[in-house]
C-alpha positions in Angstrom: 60.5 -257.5 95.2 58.5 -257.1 98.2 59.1 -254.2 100.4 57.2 -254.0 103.9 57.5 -250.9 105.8 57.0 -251.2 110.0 55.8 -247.9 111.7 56.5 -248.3 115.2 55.1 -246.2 117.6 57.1 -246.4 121.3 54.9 -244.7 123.0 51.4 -244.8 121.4 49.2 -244.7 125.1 51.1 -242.1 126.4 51.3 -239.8 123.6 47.6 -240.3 122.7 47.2 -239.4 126.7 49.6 -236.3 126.1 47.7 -234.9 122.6 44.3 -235.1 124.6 45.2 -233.5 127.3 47.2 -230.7 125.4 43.7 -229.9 123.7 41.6 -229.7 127.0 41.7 -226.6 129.0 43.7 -225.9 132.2 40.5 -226.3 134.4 39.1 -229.6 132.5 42.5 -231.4 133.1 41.9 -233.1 136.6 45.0 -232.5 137.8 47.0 -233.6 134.9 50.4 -231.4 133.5 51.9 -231.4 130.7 55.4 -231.4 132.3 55.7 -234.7 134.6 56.0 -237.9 133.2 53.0 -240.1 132.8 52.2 -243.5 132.6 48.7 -245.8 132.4 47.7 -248.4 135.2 45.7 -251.6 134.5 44.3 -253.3 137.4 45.8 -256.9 138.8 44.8 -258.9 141.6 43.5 -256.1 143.5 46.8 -253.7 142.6 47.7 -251.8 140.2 50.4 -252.1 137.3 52.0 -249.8 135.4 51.0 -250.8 131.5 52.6 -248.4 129.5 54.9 -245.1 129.8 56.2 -242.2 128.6 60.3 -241.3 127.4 60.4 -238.8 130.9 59.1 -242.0 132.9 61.7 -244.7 131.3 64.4 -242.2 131.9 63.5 -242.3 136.0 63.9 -246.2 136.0 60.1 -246.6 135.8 59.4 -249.8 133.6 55.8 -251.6 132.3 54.8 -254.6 135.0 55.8 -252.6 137.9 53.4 -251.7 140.6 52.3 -248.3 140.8 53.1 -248.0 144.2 56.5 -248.8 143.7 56.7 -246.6 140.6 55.6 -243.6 142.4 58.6 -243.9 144.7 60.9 -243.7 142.2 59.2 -240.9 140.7 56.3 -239.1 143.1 55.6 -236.8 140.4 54.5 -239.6 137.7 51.0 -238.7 136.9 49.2 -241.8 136.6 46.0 -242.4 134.2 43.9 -245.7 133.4 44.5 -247.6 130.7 42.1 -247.1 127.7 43.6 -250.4 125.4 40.4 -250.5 123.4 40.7 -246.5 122.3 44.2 -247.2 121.8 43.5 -250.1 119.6 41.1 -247.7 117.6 43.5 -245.2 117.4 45.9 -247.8 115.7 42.7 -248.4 113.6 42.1 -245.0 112.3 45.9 -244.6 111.9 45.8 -247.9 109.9 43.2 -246.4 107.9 44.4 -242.9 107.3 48.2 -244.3 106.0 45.8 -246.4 103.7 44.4 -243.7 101.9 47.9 -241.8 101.2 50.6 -244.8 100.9 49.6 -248.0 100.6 46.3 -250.1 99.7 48.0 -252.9 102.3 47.8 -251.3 105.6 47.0 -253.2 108.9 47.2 -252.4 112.5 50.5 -254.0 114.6 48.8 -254.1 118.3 49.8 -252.8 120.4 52.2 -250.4 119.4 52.4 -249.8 115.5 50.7 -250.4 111.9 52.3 -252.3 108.7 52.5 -250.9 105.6 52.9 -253.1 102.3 54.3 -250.5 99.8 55.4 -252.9 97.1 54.9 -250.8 94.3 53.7 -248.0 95.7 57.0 -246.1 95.1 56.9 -244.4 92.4 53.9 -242.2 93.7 56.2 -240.1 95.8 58.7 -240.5 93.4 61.3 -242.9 95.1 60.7 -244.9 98.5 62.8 -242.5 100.5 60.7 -239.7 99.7 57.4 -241.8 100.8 59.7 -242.7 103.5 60.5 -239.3 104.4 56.3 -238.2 103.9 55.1 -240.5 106.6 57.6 -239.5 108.8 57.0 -236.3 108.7 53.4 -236.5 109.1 53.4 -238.8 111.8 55.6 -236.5 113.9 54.1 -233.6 113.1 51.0 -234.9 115.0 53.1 -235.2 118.2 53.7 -239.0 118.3 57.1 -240.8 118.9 58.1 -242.8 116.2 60.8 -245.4 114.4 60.4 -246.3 110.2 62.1 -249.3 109.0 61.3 -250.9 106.0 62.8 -254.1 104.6 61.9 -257.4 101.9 60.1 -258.9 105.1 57.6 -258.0 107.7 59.5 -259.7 110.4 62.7 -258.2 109.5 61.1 -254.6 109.5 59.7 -255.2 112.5 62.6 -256.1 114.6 64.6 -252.9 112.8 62.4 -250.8 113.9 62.1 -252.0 117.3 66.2 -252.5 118.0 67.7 -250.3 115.8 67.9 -246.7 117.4 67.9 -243.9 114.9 66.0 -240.8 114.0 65.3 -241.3 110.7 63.5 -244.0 108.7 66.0 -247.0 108.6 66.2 -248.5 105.1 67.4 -252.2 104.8 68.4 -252.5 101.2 66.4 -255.4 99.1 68.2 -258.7 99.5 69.7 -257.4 102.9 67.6 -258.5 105.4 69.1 -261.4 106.0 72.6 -259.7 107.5 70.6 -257.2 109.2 68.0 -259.4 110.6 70.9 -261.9 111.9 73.0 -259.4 114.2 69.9 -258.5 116.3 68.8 -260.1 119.3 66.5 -263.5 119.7 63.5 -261.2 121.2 63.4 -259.4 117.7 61.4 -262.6 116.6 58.5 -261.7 118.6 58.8 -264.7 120.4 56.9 -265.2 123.7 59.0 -264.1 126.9 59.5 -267.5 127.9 60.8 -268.8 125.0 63.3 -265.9 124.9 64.0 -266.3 128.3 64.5 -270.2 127.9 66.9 -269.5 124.7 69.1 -267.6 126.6 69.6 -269.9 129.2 70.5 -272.0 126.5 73.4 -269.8 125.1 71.6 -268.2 122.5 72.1 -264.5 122.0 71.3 -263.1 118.6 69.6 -264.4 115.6 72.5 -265.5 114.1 73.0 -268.2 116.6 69.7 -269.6 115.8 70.2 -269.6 112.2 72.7 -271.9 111.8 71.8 -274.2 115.0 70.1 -277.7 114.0 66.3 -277.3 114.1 64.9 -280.4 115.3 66.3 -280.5 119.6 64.9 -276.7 119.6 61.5 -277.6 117.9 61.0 -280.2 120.5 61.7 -277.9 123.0 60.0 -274.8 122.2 57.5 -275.8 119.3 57.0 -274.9 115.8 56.4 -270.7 116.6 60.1 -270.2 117.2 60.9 -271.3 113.6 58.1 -270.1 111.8 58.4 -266.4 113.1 62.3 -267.0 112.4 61.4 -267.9 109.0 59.1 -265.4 108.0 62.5 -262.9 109.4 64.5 -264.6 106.8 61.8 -264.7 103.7 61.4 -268.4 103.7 57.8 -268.0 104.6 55.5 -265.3 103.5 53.5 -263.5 106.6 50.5 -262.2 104.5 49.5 -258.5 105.5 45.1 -258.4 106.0 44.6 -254.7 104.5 42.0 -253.1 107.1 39.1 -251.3 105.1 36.8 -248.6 105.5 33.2 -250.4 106.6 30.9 -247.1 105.8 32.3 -247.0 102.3 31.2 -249.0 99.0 33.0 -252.0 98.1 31.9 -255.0 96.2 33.3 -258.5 95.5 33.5 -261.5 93.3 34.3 -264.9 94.7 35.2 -267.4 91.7 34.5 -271.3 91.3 37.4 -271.9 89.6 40.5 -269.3 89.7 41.4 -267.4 87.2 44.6 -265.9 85.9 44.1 -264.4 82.0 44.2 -260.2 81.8 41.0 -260.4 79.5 39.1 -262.3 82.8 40.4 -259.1 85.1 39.1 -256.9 82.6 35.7 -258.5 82.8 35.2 -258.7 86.1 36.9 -255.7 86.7 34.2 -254.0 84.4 31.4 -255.9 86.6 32.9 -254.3 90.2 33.3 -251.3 89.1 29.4 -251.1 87.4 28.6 -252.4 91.1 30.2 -249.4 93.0 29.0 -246.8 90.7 25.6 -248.4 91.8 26.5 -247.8 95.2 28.0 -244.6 95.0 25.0 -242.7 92.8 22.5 -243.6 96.4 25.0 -241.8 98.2 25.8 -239.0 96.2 29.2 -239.7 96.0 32.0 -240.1 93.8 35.4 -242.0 93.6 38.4 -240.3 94.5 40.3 -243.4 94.6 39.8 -247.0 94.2 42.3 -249.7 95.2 41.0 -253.6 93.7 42.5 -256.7 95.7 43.5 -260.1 93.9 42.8 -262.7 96.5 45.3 -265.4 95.0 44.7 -269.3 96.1 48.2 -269.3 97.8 46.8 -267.0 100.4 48.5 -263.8 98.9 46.9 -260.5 97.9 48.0 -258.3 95.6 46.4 -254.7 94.9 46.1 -252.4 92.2 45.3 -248.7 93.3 43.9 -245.5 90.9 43.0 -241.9 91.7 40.9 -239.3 90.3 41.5 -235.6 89.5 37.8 -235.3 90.3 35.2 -236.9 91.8 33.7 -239.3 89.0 31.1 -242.2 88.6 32.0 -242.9 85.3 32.0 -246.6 84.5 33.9 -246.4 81.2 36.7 -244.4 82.5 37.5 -246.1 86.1 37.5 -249.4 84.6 39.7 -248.4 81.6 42.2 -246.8 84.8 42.1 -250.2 86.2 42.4 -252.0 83.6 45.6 -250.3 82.7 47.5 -251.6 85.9 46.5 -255.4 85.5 50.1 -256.5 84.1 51.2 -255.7 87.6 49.7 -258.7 88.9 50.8 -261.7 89.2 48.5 -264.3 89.3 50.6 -267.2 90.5 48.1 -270.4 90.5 45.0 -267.9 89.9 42.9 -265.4 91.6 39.9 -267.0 93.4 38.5 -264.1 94.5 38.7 -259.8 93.8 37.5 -257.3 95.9 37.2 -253.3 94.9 37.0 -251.0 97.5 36.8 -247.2 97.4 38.8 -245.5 100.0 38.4 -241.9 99.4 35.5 -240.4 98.1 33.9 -236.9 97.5 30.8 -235.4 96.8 29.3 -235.3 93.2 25.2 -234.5 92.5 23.6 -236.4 90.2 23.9 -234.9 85.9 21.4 -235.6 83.4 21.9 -238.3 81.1 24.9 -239.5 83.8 26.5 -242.7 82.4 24.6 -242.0 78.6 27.2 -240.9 75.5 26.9 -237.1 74.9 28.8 -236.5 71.7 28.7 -232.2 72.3 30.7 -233.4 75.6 33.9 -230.9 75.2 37.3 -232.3 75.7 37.6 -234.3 79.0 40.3 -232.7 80.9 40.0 -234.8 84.2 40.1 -238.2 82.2 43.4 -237.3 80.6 44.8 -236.2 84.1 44.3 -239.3 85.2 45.9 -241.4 83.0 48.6 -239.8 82.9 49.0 -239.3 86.7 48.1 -243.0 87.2 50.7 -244.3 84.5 53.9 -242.2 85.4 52.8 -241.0 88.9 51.4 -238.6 90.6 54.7 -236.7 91.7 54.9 -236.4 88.2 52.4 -234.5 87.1 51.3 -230.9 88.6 49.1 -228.5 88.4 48.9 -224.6 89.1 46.8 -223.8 92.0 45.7 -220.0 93.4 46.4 -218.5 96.1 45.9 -215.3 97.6 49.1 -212.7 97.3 49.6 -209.8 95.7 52.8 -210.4 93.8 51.9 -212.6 90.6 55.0 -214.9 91.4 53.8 -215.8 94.7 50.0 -215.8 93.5 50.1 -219.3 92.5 51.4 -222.7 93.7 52.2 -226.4 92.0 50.4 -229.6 93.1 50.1 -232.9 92.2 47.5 -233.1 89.6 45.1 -235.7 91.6 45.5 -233.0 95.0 42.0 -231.9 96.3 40.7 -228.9 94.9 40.6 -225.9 97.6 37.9 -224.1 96.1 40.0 -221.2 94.8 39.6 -219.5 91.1 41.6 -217.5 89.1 40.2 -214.0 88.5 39.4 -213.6 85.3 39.4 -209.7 85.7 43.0 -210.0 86.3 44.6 -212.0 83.5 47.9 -213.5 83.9 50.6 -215.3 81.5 50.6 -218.7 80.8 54.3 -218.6 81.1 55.6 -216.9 83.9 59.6 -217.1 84.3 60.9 -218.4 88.0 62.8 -214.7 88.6 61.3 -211.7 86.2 64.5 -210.7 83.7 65.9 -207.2 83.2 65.2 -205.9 79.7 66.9 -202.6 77.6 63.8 -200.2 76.8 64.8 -198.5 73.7 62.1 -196.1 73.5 58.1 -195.4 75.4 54.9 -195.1 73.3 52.6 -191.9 74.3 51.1 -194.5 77.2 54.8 -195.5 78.3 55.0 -198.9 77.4 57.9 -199.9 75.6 58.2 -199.1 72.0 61.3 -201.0 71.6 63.0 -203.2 74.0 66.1 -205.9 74.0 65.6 -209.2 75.8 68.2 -212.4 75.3 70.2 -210.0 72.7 67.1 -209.7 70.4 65.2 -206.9 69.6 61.3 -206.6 69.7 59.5 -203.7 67.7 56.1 -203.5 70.2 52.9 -202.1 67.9 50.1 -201.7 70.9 50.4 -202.1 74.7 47.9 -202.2 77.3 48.4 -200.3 80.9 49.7 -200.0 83.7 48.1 -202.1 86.3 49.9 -200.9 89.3 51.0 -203.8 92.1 51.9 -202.4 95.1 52.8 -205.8 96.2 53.7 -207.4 99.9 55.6 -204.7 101.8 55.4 -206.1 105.2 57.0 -209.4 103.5 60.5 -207.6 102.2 63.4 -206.9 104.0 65.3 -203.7 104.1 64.3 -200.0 105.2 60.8 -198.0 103.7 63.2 -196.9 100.4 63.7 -200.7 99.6 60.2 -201.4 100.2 58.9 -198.8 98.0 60.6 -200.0 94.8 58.2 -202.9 95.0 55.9 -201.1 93.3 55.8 -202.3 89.9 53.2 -200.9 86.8 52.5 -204.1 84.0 52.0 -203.8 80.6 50.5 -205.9 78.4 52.4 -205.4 75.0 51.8 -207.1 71.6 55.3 -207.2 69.2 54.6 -206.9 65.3 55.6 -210.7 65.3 52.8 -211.2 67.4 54.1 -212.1 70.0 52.0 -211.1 73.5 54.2 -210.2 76.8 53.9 -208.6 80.0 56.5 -206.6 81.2 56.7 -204.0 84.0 59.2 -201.3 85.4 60.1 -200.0 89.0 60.7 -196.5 89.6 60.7 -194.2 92.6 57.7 -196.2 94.1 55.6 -193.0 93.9 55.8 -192.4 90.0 57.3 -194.8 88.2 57.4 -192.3 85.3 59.8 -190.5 87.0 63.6 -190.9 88.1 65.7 -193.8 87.3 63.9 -196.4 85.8 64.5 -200.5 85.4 62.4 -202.7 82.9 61.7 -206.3 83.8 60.3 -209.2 81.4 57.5 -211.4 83.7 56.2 -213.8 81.2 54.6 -214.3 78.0 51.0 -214.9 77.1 49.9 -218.1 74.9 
């Protein structure tokens, strides 16, 4: 089932004008305030219209088409800016190209005001399509643009959600609903020209609904083909193909066909050929793939994508073609594939190894390759990996990400070693007696008793102080001194006990169990 998400952005000149000015200081802003509504002027006949506005600017009655002049009396403080439509169009462009690294290999710009996202698929990377949902929503307002999400079985139908369906949260038309939802909305949801909406309505004609069940032929003579065709593509009874924009400064390659073809073992081979070809490309730069998304150009006019990722960086034939090569029952070849295209959308820096692309059988076990096939097989929400951060409390001194997340360049310290397993909240033991070093000789943990033969300590952690709540006593029983023990099973803990934050050795004291190493 197709599912076809439509990011609309209401205000994409205005907020763009907003985000630049924010960033320029008070003397390098000509005039311009943050606090009065703004709009964008395009010249016309020798005036001046208004071309697009801001919420504050609607709100004063101020509407797109009007004339400045008459704009600024309505509202004499509307700040007024020229139009930049070819920025804004690249802005949509670098949007288009951003959402296509993260979500979706099918991403195109919507001018003038959105982008399409084809996430068929693409689901189970973020683990359900609300969470992915939920994701670019986020993002997107987090970088200070207004914003609507709807996503449906259609591009049209997404579209006119998202445009006449008032909500703040992504809007989720169920699959096999977009007929009802698309049917109660009005005729200018079909992104027809003005006239035409305007000439429908003269006509009676209100929502979609009317024009569903209304003979075709009197209103094709009247209005042409367009009215049907984008009311069509609404309902799913003709496909609008989505054109993925791709990166031009980044290596792709492609293979047209004479005759199609539609047999896994002929996407393997060529798949085998592409990926040889960007490897090629990628050595001269010094790059490697991070990702790689191959589109099957089918005869019919419809693509279809498979998309990989890498834990690392890598240029290794072998294994990105084996990656691929693992997704091809996901296409659908229909009446054959006439051409295929592989592209690589994210890339990262990797020097040149001697012997690169040559067997080495004293290679160690290849870590990175088994990440990613299991990350690419069952997702990458659903595989992690620990990650190091700075903190001096060992349950805040690490973080989980998904396995195929950019490395940040941090390192475990190796001085310092830490347990393999380390429980979410540390658990209170019974210390039955101290050896001359006071760790435990004897201690009780889950009703079981554990005879300890050596220990290794303390390590004092005087932890985050200006992180805990309470007065100085509170803060100063987050003093803890860790043991490494070793039990005459041979089994290998670390424990640690709070005292009076000054010696531990002294006053009450509390034992706590904080993981155990492999």
């Amino acid at each position: 089932m197709r599912r076809v998400v439509s990011l609309f952005l209401p205000h994409w000149s205005t907020d763009r004008l907003r985000r630049k000015i924010a960033k320029l200081s008070p003397d390098r802003r000509d005039g311009l305030a943050l606090g009065h509504p703004i709009a964008t002027a395009i010249p016309d006949h020798g005036r001046r219209i208004i071309a697009a506005i801001d919420a504050e600017a609607r709100a004063l009655g101020i509407r797109t088409g009007m004339t400045v002049t008459k704009a600024r009396s309505l509202a004499p403080e509307l700040q007024v800016v020229d139009a930049e439509p070819e920025s804004d169009l690249q802005g949509l462009r670098d949007l288009a190209l951003w959402a296509g690294r993260r979500y979706s290999p099918f991403v195109s710009p919507d001018a003038p005001d959105g982008i399409w996202l084809d996430i068929t698929g693409c689901a189970g990377l973020f683990g359900t399509e609300k969470a992915l949902l939920k994701d670019l929503h986020r993002r997107v307002a987090a970088s200070g643009l207004n914003l609507q999400i709807a996503v449906a079985d259609t591009a049209g139908c997404a579209h006119a959600v998202a445009r006449h369906v008032p909500a703040g949260r992504p809007v989720t038309i169920e699959p096999g609903a977009h007929r009802a939802a698309i049917a109660i909305l009005p005729i200018s949801a079909l992104r027809l020209p003005a006239s035409d909406v305007d000439g429908l309505r003269r006509l009676g004609f209100e929502r979609i609904e009317q024009l569903i069940g209304t003979p075709r032929a009197p209103l094709a003579k009247r209005f042409g083909r367009e009215l049907h065709r984008r009311l069509d593509q609404a309902l799913g009874l003709l496909r609008e193909p989505i054109e993925p924009i791709l990166p031009e400064h980044l290596p792709r390659a492609r293979r047209g066909f004479m005759e199609p073809i539609s047999t896994p073992e002929a996407f393997a081979q060529v798949i085998g050929d592409l990926v040889s070809d960007i490897v090629g490309q990628l050595a001269c730069i010094g790059k490697g793939a991070r990702r790689l998304d191959c589109y099957f150009h089918r005869v019919d006019g419809h693509n279809q994508a498979i998309r990989i990722g890498t834990a690392v960086a890598s240029r290794d034939v072998r294994h990105l073609a084996k990656l691929l090569c693992a997704k091809i029952e996901t296409i659908e070849p229909g009446l054959g594939i006439e051409a295929m295209t592989l592209v690589t959308p994210l890339v990262d820096a990797l020097a040149a190894r001697q012997g690169e692309g040559l067997e080495n059988p004293r290679r160690g076990p290849d870590l990175a390759s088994l990440v990613d096939a299991l990350a690419n097989r069952f997702g990458q929400r659903s595989l992690h990996r620990a990650q190091p951060q700075a903190s001096a409390m060992p349950e805040r001194s690490s973080t989980s990400l998904p396995a195929l997340a950019k490395q940040s360049g941090a390192n475990w310290d190796d001085d310092l070693p830490r347990p393999a397993r380390m429980l979410d909240r540390p658990e209170p033991i019974d210390v039955v007696a101290l050896l001359p070093d006071d760790a435990p000789r004897l201690f009780i943990w889950r009703r079981k008793r554990y005879r300890v033969t050596r220990g290794d300590g303390p390590e004092r952690l005087h932890g985050e102080w200006w992180r805990e709540n309470g007065d100085e006593a509170d803060k100063a029983l987050i003093v803890r001194d860790y043991y490494q023990i070793e039990t005459e099973t041979g089994g290998r803990y670390w424990l640690f006990r709070l005292g009076d934050g000054v010696n531990p050795a002294t006053g009450t004291m509390r034992w706590f169990i904080h993981g155990a190493f492999a």
